[in-house]
C-alpha positions as a printed Julia matrix, in Angstrom:
417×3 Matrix{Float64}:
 -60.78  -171.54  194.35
 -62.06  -170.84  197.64
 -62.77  -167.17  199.19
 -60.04  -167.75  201.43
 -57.37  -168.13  199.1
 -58.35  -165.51  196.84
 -58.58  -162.88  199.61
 -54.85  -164.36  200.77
 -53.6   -164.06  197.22
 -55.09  -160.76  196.7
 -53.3   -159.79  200.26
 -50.32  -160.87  198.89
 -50.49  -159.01  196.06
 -50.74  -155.65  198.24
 -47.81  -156.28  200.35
 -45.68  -157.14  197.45
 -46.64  -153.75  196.05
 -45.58  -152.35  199.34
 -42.19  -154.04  199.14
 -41.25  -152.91  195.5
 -38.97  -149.95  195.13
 -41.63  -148.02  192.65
 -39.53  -144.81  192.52
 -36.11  -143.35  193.1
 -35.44  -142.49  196.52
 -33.7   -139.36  197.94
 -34.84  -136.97  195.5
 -33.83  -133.57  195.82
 -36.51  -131.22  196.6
 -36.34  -128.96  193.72
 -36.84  -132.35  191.45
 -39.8   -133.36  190.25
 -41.72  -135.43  192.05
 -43.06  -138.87  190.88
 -45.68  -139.2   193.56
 -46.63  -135.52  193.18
 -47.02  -135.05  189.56
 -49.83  -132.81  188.28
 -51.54  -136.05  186.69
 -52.01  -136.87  183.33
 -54.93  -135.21  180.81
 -57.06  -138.42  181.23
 -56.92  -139.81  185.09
 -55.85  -143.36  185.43
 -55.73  -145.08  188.96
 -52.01  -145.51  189.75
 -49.57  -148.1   189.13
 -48.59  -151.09  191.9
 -44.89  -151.03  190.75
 -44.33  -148.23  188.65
 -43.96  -144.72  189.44
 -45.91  -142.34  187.58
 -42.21  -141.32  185.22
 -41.23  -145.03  184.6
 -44.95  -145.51  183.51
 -44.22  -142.75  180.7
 -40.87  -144.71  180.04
 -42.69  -147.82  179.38
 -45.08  -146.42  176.93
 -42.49  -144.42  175.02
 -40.33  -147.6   174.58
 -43.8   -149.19  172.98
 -44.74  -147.38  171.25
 -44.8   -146.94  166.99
 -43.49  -144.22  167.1
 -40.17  -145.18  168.79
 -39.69  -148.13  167.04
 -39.63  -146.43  164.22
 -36.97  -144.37  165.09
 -34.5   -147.54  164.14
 -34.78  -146.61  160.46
 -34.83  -143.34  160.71
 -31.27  -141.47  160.56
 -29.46  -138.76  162.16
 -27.15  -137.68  158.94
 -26.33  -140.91  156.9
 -29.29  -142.21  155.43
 -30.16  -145.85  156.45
 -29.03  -148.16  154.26
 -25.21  -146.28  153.79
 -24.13  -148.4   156.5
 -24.63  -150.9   159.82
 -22.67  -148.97  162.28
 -23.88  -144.99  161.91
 -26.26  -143.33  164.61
 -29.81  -143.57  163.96
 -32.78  -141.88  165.64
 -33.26  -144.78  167.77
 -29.19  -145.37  169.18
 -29.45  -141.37  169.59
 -32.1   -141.19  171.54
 -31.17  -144.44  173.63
 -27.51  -142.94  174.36
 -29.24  -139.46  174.88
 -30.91  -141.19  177.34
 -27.85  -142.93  179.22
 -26.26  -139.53  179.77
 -29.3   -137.68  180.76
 -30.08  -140.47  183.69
 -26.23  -140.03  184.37
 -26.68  -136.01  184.89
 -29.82  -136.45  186.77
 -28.42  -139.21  188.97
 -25.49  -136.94  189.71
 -27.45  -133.99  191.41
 -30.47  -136.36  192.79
 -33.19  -135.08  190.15
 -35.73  -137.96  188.73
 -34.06  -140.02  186.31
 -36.57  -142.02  185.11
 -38.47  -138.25  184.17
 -35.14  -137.03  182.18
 -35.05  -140.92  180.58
 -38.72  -140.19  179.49
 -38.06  -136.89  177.78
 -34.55  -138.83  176.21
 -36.46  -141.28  175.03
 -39.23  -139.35  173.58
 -37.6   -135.8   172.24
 -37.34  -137.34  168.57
 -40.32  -139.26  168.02
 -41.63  -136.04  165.92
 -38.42  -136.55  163.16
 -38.87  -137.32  159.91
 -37.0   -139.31  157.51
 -33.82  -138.06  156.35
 -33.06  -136.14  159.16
 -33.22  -132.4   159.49
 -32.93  -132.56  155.46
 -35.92  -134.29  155.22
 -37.53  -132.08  157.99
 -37.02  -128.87  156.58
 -37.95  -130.31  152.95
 -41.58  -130.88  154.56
 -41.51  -127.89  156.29
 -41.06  -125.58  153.44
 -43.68  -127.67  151.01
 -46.24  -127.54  153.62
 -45.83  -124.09  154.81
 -48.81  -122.8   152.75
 -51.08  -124.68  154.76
 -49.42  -126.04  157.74
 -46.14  -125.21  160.03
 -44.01  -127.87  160.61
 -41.71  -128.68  163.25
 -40.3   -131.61  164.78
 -41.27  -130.81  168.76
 -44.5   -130.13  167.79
 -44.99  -133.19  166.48
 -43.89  -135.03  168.81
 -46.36  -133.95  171.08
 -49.2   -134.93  168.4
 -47.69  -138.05  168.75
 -48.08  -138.76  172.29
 -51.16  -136.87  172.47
 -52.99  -137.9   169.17
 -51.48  -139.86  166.53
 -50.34  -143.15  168.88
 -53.9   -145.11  168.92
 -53.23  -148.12  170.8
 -55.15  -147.71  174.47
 -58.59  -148.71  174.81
 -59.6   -145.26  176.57
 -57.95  -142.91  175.14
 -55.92  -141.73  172.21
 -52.03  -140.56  172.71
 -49.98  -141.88  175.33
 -51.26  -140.05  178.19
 -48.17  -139.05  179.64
 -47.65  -136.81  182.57
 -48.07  -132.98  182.14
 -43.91  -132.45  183.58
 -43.16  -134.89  180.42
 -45.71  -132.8   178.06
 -44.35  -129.6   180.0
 -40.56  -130.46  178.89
 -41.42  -131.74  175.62
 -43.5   -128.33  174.78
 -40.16  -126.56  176.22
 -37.75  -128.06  174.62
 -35.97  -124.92  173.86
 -37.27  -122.66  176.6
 -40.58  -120.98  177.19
 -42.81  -120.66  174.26
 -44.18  -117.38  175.15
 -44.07  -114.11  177.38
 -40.31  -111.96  177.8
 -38.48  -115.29  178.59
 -38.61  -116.7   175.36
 -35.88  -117.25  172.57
 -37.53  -114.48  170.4
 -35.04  -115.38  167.22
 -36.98  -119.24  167.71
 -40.59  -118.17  168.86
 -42.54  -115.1   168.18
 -45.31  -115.8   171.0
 -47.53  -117.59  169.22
 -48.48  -121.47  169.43
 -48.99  -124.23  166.96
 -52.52  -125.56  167.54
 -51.36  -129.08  169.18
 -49.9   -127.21  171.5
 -52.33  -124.32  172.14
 -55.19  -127.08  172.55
 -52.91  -129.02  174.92
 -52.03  -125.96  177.01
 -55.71  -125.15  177.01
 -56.2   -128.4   178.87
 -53.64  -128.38  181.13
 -51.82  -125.07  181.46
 -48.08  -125.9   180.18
 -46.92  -122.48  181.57
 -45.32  -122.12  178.28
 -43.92  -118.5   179.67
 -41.7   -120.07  182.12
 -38.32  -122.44  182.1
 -39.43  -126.17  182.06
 -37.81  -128.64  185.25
 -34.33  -129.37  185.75
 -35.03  -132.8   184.31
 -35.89  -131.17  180.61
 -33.49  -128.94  180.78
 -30.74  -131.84  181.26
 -32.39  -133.75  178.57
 -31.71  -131.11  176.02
 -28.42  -130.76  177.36
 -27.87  -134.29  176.9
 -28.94  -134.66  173.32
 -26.41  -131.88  172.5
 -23.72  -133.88  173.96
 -24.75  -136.95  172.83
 -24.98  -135.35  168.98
 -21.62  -133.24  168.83
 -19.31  -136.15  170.61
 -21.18  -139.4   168.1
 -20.88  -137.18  164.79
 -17.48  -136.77  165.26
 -17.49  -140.55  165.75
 -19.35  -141.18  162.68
 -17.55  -138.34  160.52
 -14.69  -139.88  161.21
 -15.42  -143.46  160.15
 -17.06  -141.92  157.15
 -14.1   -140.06  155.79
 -15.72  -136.7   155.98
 -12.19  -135.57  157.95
  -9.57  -137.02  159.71
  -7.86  -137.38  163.48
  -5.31  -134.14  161.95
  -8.57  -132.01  161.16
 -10.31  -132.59  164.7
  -7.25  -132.21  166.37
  -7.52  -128.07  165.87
 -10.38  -128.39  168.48
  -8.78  -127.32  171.17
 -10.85  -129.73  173.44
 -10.21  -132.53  171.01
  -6.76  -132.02  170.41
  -5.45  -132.03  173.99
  -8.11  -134.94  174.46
  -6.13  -136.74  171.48
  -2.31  -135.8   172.58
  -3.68  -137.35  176.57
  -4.6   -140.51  175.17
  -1.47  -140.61  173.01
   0.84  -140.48  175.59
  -1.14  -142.51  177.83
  -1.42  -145.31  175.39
   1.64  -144.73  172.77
   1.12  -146.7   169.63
  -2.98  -146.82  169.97
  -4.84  -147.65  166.69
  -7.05  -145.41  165.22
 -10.49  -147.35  166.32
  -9.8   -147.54  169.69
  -8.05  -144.23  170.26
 -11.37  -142.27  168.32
 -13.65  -144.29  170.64
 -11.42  -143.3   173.76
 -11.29  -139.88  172.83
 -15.24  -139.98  172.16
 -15.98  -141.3   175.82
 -13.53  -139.1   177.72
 -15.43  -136.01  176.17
 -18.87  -137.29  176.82
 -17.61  -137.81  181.05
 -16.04  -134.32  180.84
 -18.76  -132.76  179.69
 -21.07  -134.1   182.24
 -19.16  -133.81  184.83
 -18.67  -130.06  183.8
 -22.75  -129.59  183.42
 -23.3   -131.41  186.58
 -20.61  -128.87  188.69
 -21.7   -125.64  186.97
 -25.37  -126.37  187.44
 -24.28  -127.4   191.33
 -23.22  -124.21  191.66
 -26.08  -121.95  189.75
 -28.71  -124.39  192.34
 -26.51  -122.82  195.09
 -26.0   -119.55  194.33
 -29.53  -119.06  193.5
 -30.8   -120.63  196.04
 -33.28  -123.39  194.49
 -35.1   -124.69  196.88
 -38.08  -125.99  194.81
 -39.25  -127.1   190.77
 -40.95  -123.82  191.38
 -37.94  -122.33  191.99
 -36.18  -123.28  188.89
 -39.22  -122.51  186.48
 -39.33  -119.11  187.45
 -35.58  -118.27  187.92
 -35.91  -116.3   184.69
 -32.53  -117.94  182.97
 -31.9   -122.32  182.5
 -30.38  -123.49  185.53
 -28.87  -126.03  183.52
 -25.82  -125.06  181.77
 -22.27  -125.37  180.81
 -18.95  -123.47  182.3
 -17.95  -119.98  180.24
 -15.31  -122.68  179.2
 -16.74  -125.49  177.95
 -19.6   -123.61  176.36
 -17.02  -122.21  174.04
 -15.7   -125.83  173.76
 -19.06  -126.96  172.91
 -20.04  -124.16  170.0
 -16.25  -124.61  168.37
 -17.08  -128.64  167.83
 -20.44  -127.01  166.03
 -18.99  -125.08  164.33
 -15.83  -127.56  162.74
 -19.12  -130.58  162.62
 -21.58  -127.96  160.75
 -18.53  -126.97  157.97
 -16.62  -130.61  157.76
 -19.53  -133.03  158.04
 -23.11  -131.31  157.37
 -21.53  -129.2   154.75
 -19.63  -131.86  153.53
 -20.44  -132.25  149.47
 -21.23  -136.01  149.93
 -23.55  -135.18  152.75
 -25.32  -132.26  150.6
 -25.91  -134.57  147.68
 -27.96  -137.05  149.77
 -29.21  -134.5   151.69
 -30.23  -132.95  148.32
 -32.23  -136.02  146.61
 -34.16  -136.63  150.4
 -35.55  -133.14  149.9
 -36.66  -134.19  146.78
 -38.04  -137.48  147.96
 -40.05  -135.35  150.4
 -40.79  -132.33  148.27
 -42.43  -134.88  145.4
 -44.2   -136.79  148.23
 -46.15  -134.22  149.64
 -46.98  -132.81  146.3
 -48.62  -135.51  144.84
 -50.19  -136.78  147.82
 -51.8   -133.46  148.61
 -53.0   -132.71  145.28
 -54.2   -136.42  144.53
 -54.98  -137.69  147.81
 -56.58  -140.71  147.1
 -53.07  -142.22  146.75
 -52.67  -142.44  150.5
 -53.79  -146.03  151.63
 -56.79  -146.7   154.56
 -57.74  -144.46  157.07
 -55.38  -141.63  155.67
 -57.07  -142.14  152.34
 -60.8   -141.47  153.89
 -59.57  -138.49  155.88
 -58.18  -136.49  153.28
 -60.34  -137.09  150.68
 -63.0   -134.0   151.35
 -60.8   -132.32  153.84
 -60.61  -128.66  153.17
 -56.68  -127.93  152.15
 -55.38  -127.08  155.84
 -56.86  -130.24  156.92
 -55.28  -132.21  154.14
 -51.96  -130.99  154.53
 -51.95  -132.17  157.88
 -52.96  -135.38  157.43
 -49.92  -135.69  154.37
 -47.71  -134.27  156.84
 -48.29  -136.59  159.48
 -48.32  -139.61  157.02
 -44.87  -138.08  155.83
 -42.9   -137.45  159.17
 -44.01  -140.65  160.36
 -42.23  -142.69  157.29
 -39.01  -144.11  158.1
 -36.32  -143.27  155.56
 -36.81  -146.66  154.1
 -40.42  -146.74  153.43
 -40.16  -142.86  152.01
 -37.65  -144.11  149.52
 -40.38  -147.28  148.42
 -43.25  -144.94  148.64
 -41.55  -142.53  145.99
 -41.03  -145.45  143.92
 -44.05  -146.74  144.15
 -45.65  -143.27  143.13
 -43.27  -142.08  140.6
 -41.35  -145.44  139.0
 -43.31  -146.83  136.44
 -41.59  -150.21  136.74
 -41.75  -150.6   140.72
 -45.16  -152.28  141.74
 -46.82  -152.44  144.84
């Protein structure tokens, strides 16, 4: 190849970068900026056709840790059937409604996709069961919590990249995932949730790059949590309902459901059950967003945002709900918490997953050279803090599947491998 035609390919290579629509256009300016990010904790020259938030996208949606997520469940364990959420459906639909909201008031979408995709990679198997089981077993040595660890996912644990270890993901995707639930520390924080201090992933990351863990994360995160509530309390009654935990006559004495169910009814007299509960379901996901989107219209206005700055130090989310539909929202928690995590069928596996995860750590932490490879040679002469740890992080990363074959392996006598 001659110098002539490399220099015209490589030419034409630049002006095709030119061309490409790398990031969303029209941003508002209190959104976060793609193309004015605070940079990531190792520098890395930018992409030709990526903006610096669909980047973090990309590497989410590669990563381990997120395929993982299709075996790991949100109630039902894994194998109790095909068509129940699982981490992975949750955090893709998550996703859909937080690019929806963000799309609405002209904030980055592919930002609140990011933190969508990413704000469950730290789950266990077995749900919160299954958390809280590994929580409480660990405690002694080592505090537990799903956030947390999914930032020592995308910080430490993914070890794919030749340069570096994590994902290196932009600090307003670390920043939201840190603040999931509001600042971490000073006056602002949720002091029933967070007593000031920080779990060391976090303390060494803030260290680094100054999370401003006293202060309300970006409109993007703060529609991404949103989003994952309304993605949860709308697909649970979905799922409840196929699983017989109640019926159509229990959910209609949610006031939002009920007049939901008695408008499609008349709409569409004689409907069958499928199609009216999946109806219903979609209808309360679009009201809900548009009611977010409206009432957060309105606090931006009121308050005058002009900035991200603006909204991080507003002192109160800028996100939210109407007085209404807030009280909508905590009655479907209520009825889901009493007639479907409650529910006795639900508390029995629920029951033997804390078990599975209980016996787990115990053995594995007191005779760790059971764990296979790497995690095998780290724990080995690891003082106990450092042990736990490493159980814990072999634990949470299990899906539900390989926890139940692990237990057997360790425990059944008659199961080999």
């Amino acid at each position: 190849m001659t110098k002539e035609l490399v220099v015209e390919q490589l030419e034409s290579v630049v002006s095709l970068s030119e061309e490409i629509n790398i990031g969303q256009h029209n941003l508002a300016s209190y959104s976060c900026d793609p193309f004015n990010s605070h940079g990531r904790l190792f520098d890395e020259e930018d992409s030709n056709n990526r903006s610096a938030f669909r980047r973090d996208c990309d590497r989410i949606i590669h990563s381990a840790a997120f395929r993982r997520l299709e075996y790991k469940t949100q109630v039902f364990v894994n194998h109790e059937g095909d068509h129940y959420r699982t981490r992975l459906t949750h955090s893709l639909e998550v996703a859909q409604i937080a690019r929806s909201i963000s799309r609405n008031l002209s904030l980055s979408e592919d930002l609140a996709e990011a933190m969508a995709l990413a704000h469950d990679l730290g789950h266990t198997p077995f749900g919160h069961a299954g958390e809280e089981a590994l929580k409480e077993v660990a405690g002694e040595y080592y505090t537990f919590g799903h956030n947390t660890q999914a930032i020592n996912i995308v910080t430490k644990l993914e070890q794919k990249y030749a340069r570096f270890d994590g994902l290196n993901l932009t600090w307003e995707l670390l920043e939201g995932l840190a603040k999931h639930n509001g600042p971490r520390t000073g006056e602002l924080r949720d002091k029933s949730r967070y007593d000031g201090t920080l779990p060391d992933v976090i303390a060494e990351l803030d260290e680094k790059m100054d999370l401003q863990l006293d202060k309300y994360s970006s409109a993007e995160a703060q529609i991404s949590s949103f989003a994952d509530d309304i993605a949860y309390n709308n697909h649970d009654i979905d799922d409840g309902l196929r699983a017989g935990l109640f019926t159509l006559d229990d959910a209609k004495e949610l006031p939002m459901v009920g007049n939901m169910l008695r408008e499609i009814h008349n709409e569409f007299p004689g409907i069958s059950q499928d199609r009216l509960i999946h109806e219903a379901n979609r209808r309360m996901i679009n009201r809900m967003v548009v009611d977010l989107t409206r009432q957060t219209l309105k606090n931006i206005r009121e308050n005058d945002i002009k900035t991200v700055d603006d909204i991080r130090n507003l002192g109160f989310p800028v996100v939210a709900f109407s007085k209404g539909m807030h009280e909508n929202v905590a009655a479907i928690k209520a009825f889901l918490k009493e007639n479907m995590y409650n529910h006795y069928k639900v508390s029995r596996m629920t029951s033997k997953a804390r078990r599975v995860i209980t016996e787990l750590f115990e053995l594995l932490f007191n005779e760790p050279e059971c764990l296979p490879g790497h995690w095998r040679d780290a724990a080995l002469d690891a003082k106990d803090s450092v042990r736990a740890k490493i159980v814990v992080d072999f634990i949470a990363g299990m899906t539900d599947r390989f926890a139940m074959n692990e237990h057997k392996k360790l425990f059944d006598l008659e199961f080999s491998g």
